[in-house]
C-alpha positions as CSV (number, residue, x, y, z in Angstrom):
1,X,-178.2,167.9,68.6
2,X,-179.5,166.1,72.0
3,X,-179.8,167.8,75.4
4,X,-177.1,167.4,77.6
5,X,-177.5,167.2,81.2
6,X,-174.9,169.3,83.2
7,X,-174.7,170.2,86.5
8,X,-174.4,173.7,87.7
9,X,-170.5,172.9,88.1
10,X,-170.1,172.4,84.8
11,X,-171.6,174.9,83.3
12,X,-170.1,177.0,85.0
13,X,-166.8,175.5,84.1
14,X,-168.1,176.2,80.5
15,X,-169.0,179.8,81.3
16,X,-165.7,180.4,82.9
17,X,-163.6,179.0,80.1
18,X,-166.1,181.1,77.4
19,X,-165.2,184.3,79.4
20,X,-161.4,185.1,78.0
21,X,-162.5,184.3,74.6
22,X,-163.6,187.4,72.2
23,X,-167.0,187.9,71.7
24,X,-167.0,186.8,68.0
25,X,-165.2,183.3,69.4
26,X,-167.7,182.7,71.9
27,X,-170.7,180.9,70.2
28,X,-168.7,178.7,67.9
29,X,-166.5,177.6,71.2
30,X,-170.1,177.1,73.0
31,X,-171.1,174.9,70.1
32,X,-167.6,173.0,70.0
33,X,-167.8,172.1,73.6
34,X,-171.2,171.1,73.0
35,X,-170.9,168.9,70.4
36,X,-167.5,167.4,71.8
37,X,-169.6,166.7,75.0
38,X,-172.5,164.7,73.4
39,X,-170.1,162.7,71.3
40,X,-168.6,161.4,74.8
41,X,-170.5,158.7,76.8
42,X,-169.8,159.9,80.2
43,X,-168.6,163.2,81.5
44,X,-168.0,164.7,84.9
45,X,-166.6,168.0,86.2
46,X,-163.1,166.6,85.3
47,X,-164.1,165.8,81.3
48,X,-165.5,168.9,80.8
49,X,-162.7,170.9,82.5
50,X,-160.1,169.1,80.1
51,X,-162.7,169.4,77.1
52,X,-163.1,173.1,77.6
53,X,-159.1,173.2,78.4
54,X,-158.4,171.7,74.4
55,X,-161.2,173.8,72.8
56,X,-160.3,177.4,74.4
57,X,-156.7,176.7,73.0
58,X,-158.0,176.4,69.7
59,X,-160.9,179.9,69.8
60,X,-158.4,181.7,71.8
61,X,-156.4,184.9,70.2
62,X,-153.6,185.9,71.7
63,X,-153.9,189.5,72.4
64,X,-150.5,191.7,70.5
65,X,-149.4,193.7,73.3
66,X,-146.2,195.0,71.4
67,X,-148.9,197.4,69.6
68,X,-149.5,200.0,71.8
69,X,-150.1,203.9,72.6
70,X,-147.0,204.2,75.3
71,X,-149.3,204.4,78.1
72,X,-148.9,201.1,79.1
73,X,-148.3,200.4,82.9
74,X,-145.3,197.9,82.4
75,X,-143.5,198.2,79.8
């Protein structure tokens, strides 16, 4: 895989979108965004906002909040 250049923006973009993810999800989404960023000519702050945006839909689990131990705040 080549290097990408980012700036600290992005990155942190990247970081930011890895954060809600589980722990398990969080390498393969790293890899994704990396491999979806080195198949693009140009990005920017914008393309890697909407590239992280598409790939955290598809790593992201949607936590079941109907299972629960009745202690919740707001129910």
């Amino acid at each position: 895989m080549q290097l990408l250049a980012l700036s600290d923006a992005e990155i942190t973009t990247i970081m930011s979108a890895c954060r809600p993810l589980a722990v398990e999800a969080r390498e393969q989404f790293l890899l994704a965004v990396a491999q979806t960023l080195a198949g693009l000519s140009e990005h920017g702050d914008g393309v890697v906002y909407r590239v992280c945006r598409e790939l955290q839909r598809q790593f992201f689990d949607v936590p079941d909040l109907s299972r629960g131990n009745g202690s919740a705040k707001y129910r």
